[in-house]
Short mmCIF file of the C-alpha atoms (twelve columns), coordinates in Angstrom:
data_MODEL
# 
_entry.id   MODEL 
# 
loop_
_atom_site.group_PDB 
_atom_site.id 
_atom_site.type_symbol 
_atom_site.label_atom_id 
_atom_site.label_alt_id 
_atom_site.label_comp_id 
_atom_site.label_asym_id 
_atom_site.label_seq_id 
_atom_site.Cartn_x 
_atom_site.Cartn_y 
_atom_site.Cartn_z 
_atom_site.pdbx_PDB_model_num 
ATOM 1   C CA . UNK A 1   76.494 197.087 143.653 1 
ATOM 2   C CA . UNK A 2   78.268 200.346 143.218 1 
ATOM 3   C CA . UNK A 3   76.819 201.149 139.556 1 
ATOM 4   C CA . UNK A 4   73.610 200.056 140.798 1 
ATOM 5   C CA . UNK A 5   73.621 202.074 144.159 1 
ATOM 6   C CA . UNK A 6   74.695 205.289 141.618 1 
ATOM 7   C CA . UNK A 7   71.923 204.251 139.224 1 
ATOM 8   C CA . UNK A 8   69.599 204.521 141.984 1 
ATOM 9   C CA . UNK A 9   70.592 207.459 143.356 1 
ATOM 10  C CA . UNK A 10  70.020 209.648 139.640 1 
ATOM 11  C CA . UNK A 11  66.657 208.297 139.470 1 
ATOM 12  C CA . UNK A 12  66.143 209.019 143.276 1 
ATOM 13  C CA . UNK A 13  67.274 212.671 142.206 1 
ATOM 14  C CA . UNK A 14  65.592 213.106 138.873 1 
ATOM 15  C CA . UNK A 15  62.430 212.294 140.889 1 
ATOM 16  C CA . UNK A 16  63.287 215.065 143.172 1 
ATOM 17  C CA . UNK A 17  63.999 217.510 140.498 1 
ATOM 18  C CA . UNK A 18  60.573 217.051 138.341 1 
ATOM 19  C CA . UNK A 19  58.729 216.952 141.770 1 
ATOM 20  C CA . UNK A 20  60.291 220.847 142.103 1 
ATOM 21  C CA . UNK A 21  59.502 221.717 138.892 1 
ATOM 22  C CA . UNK A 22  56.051 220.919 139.319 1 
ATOM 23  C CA . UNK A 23  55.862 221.883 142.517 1 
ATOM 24  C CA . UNK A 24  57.323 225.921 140.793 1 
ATOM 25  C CA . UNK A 25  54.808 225.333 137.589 1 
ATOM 26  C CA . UNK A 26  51.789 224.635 139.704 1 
ATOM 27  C CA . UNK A 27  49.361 227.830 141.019 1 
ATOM 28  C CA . UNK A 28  50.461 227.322 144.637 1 
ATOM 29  C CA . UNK A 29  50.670 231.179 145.048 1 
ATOM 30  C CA . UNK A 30  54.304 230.784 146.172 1 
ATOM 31  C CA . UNK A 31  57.049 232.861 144.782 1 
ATOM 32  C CA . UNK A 32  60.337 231.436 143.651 1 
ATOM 33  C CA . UNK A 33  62.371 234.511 144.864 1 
ATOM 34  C CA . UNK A 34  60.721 234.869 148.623 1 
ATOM 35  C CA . UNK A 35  59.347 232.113 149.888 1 
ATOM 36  C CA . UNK A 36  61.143 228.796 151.210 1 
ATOM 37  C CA . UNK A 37  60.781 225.655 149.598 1 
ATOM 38  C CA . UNK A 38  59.408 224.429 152.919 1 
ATOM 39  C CA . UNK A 39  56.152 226.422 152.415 1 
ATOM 40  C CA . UNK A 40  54.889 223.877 149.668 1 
ATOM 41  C CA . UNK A 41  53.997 221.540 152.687 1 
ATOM 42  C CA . UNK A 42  52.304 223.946 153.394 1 
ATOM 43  C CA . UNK A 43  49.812 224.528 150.848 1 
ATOM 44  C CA . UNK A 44  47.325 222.006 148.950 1 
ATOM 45  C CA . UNK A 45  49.885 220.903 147.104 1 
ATOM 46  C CA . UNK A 46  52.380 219.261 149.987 1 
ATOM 47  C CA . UNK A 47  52.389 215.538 148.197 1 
ATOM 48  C CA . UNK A 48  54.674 217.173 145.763 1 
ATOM 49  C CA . UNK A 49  56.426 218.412 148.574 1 
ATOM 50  C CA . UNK A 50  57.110 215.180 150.552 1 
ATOM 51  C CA . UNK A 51  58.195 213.028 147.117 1 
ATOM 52  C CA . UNK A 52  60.565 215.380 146.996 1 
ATOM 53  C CA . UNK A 53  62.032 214.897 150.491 1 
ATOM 54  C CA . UNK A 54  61.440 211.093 150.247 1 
ATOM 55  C CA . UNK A 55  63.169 210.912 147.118 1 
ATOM 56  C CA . UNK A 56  66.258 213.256 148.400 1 
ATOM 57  C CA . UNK A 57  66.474 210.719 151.518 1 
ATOM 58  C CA . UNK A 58  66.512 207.673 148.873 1 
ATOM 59  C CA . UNK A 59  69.194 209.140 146.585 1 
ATOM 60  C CA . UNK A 60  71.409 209.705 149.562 1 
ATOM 61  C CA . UNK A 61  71.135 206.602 150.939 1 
ATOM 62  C CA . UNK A 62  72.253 205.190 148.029 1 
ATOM 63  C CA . UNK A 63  74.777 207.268 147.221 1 
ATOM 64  C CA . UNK A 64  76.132 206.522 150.503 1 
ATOM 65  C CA . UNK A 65  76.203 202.727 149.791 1 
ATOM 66  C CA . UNK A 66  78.013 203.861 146.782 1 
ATOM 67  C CA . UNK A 67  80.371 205.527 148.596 1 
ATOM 68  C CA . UNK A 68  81.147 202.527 151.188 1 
ATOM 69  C CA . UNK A 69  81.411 200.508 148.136 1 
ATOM 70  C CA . UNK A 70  83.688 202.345 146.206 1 
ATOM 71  C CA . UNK A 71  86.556 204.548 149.118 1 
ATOM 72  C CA . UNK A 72  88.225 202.960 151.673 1 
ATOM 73  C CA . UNK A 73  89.630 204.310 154.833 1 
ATOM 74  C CA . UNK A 74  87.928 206.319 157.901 1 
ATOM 75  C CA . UNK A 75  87.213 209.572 156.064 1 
ATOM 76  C CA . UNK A 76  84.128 207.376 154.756 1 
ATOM 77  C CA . UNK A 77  82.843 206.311 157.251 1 
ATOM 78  C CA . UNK A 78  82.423 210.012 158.132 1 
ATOM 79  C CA . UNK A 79  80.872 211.160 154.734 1 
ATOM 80  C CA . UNK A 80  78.583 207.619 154.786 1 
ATOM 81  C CA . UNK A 81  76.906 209.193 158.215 1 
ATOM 82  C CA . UNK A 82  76.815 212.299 157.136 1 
ATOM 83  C CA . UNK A 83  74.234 211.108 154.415 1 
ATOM 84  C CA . UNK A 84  72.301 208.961 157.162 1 
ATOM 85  C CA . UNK A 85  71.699 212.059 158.947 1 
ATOM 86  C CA . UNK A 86  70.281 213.657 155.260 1 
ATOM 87  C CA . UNK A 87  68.506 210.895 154.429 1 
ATOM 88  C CA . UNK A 88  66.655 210.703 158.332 1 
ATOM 89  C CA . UNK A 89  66.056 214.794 158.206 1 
ATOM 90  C CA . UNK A 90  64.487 215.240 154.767 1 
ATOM 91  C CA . UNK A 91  62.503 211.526 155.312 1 
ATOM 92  C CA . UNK A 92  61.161 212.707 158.307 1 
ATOM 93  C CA . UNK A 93  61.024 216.267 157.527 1 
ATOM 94  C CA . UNK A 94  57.182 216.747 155.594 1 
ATOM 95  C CA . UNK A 95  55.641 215.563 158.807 1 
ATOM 96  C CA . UNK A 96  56.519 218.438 160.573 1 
ATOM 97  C CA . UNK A 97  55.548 221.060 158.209 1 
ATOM 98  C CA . UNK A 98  57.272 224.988 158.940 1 
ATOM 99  C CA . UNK A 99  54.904 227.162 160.540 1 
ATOM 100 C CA . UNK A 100 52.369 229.315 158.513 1 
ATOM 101 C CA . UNK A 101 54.363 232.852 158.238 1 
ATOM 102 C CA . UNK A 102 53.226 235.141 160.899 1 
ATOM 103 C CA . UNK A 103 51.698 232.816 163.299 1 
ATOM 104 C CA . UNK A 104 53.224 231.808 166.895 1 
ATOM 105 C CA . UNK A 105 56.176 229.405 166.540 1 
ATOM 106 C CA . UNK A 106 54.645 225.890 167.375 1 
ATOM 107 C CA . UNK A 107 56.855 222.620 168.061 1 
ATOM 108 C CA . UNK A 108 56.119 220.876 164.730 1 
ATOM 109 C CA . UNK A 109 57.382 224.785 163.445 1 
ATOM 110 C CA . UNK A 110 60.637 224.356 165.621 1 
ATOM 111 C CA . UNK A 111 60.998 220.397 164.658 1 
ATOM 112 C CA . UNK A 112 61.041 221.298 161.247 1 
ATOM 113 C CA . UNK A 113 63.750 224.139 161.612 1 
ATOM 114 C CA . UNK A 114 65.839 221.046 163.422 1 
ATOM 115 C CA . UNK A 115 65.448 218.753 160.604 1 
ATOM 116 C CA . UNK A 116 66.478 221.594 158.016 1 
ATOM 117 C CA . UNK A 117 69.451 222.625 159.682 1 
ATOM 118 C CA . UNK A 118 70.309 219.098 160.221 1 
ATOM 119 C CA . UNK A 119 70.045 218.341 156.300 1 
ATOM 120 C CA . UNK A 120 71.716 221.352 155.038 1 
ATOM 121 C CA . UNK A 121 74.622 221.324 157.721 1 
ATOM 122 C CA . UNK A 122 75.187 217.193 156.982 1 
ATOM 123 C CA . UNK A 123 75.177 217.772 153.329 1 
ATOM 124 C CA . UNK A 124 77.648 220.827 153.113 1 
ATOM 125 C CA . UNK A 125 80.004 219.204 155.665 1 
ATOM 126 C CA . UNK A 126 79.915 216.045 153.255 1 
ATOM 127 C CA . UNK A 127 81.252 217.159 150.636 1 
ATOM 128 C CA . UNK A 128 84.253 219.168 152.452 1 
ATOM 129 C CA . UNK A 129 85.103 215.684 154.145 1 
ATOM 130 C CA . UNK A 130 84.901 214.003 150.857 1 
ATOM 131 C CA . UNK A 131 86.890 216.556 149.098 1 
ATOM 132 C CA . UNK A 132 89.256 215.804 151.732 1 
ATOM 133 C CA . UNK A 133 89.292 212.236 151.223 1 
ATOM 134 C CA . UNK A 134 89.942 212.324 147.847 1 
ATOM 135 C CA . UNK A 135 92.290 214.689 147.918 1 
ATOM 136 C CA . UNK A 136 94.971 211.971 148.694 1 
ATOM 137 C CA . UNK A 137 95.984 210.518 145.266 1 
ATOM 138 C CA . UNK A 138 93.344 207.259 145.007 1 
ATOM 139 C CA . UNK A 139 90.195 206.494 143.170 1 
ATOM 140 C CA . UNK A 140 87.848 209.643 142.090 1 
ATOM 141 C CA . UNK A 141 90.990 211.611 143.189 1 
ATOM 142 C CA . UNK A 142 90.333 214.242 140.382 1 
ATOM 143 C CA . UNK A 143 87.146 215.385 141.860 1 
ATOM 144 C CA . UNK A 144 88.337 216.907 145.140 1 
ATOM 145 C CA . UNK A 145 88.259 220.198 143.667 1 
ATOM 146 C CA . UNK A 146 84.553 219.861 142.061 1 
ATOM 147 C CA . UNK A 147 83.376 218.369 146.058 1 
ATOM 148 C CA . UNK A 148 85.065 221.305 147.769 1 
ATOM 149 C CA . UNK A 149 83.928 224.156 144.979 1 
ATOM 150 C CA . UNK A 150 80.013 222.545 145.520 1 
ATOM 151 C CA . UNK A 151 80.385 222.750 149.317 1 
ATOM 152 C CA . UNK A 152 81.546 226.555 149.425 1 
ATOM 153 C CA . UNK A 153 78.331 226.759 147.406 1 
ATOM 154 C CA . UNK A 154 76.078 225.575 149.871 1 
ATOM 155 C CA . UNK A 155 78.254 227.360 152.941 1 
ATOM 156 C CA . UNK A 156 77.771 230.757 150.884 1 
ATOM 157 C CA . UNK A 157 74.026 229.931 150.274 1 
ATOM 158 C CA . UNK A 158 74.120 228.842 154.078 1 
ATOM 159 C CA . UNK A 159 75.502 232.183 155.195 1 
ATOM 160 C CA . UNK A 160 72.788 234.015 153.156 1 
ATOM 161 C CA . UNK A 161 70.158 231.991 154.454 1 
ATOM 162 C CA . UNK A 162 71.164 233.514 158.255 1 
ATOM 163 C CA . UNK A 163 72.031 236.617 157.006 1 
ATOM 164 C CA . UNK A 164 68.562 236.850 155.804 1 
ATOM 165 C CA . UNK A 165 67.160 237.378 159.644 1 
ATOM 166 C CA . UNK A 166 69.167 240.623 159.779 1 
ATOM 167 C CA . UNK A 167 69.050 242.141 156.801 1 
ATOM 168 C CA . UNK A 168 65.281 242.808 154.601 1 
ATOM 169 C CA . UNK A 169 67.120 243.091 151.457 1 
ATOM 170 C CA . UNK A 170 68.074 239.304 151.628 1 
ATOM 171 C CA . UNK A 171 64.975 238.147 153.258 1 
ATOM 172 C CA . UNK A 172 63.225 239.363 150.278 1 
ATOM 173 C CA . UNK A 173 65.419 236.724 148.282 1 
ATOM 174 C CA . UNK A 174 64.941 233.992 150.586 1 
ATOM 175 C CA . UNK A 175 63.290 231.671 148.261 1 
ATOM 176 C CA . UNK A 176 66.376 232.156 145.847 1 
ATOM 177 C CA . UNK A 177 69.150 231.546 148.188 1 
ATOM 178 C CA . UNK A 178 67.144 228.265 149.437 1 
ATOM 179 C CA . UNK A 179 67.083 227.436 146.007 1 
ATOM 180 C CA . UNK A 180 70.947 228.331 145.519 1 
ATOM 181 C CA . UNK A 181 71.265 225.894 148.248 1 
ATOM 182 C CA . UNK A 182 69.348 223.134 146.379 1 
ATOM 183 C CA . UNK A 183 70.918 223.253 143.081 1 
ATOM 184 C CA . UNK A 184 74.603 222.960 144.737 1 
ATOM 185 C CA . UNK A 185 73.755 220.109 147.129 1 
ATOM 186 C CA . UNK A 186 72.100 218.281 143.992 1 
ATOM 187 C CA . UNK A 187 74.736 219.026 141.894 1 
ATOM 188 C CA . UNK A 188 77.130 217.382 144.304 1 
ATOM 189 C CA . UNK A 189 74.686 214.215 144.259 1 
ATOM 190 C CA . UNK A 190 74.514 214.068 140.931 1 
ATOM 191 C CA . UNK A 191 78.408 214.493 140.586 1 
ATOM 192 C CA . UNK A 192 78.795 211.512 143.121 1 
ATOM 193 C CA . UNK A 193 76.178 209.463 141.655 1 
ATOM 194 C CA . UNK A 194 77.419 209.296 138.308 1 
ATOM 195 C CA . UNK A 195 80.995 208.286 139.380 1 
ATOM 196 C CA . UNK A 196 79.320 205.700 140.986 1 
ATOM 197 C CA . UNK A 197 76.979 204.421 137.882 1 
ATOM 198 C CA . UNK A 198 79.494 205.020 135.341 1 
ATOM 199 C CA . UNK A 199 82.032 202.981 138.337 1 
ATOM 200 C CA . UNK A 200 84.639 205.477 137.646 1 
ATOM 201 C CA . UNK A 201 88.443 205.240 138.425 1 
# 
C-alpha cells in the first residue's frame, strides 16, 4: 500500500508538472515573472489549469495515505490533515476562479483567495510538522533536515508573496515568487513520495 500510495502520488505530480509546462508554453498572454498562476483559470486555456489542481489534490492524498502507512505516533495524524486540507483547497479551487485584475473584488474572487491561502499555509506547515516528526531517531529520520529546508522555502516565498502588496518592486515579480512557491512545495512531494515508492527505511 505504501509503495503504491508513493507511486501514485509521482504520477499525480508529474501530471501536475507537464500540465504547467504547457500551461507556460501555450500563447495565453501570461507572463511567468508577473502574473499568478491563478490567472490561467482565467483565460481560454483554464482546463490546463484545473488538471493541475486536481492532480495536486490527488498526489496529496496519496501521499498522505503514504504517510499513515509508513510513521506512527500523533505528529501524523497532524501532517495526514494537513494534506486533506491541500487536497480539498486546490480540488475545489478552479471553480472559483481569482478575479480578472482590476475589476471589483467579487465572492468567487474572495473564495478563491481562501482556498489559496488555505493550500499554501497547510502545505508549508506540513512539512515543519513532519520535519519535526522525523526528527526523533525512527524511519525516514535522515530527511528532517531536507522537510524543514523545503518549508523555509515556501515560508520565504510566502513572505514575498505579502510583501508584494506593499512594495511595486516585488509585485512586479509576483508570478516568480508564486512559482518559487510551487517548485518547493513539489519538491517536498516529490521528496515524500519517493520514500514512499522506493518504501524507504
Amino acid at each position: 500500500m505504501t509503495t503504491a500510495a508513493g507511486v501514485i502520488s509521482l504520477l499525480a505530480l508529474a501530471v501536475v508538472v507537464a500540465s504547467l509546462v504547457y500551461l507556460h508554453l501555450e500563447p495565453t498572454g501570461l507572463s511567468p515573472v508577473r502574473n499568478a498562476v491563478s490567472q490561467y483559470g482565467i483565460t481560454s486555456f483554464r482546463a490546463g489549469y484545473r488538471v493541475a489542481t486536481i492532480s495536486f489534490a490527488l498526489a496529496a492524498v496519496a501521499l498522505g495515505v503514504g504517510i499513515d502507512r509508513v510513521l506512527r505516533g500523533g505528529g501524523r495524524t497532524t501532517v495526514v490533515a494537513l494534506l486533506v486540507i491541500f487536497a480539498v483547497a486546490r480540488a475545489a479551487i478552479s471553480w472559483f476562479p481569482m478575479d480578472v485584475p482590476g475589476t471589483d473584488r467579487t465572492d468567487t474572487g474572495k473564495m478563491h483567495g481562501i482556498l489559496a491561502l488555505a493550500a499554501f499555509a497547510s502545505v508549508t506547515i506540513a512539512a515543519f510538522r513532519l520535519a519535526d516528526v522525523l526528527s526523533h531517531r525512527g524511519r525516514w529520520h535522515s530527511l528532517a533536515t531536507a522537510s524543514t529546508a523545503l518549508g523555509w522555502a515556501m515560508t520565504a516565498c510566502l513572505l514575498g508573496l505579502a510583501l508584494a502588496r506593499s512594495f511595486p518592486a516585488i509585485r512586479a515579480r509576483f508570478g516568480l515568487v508564486e512559482r518559487g512557491f510551487y517548485l518547493s512545495a513539489i519538491s517536498w512531494f516529490a521528496l515524500f513520495a519517493v520514500a514512499c515508492a522506493a518504501n524507504l527505511r
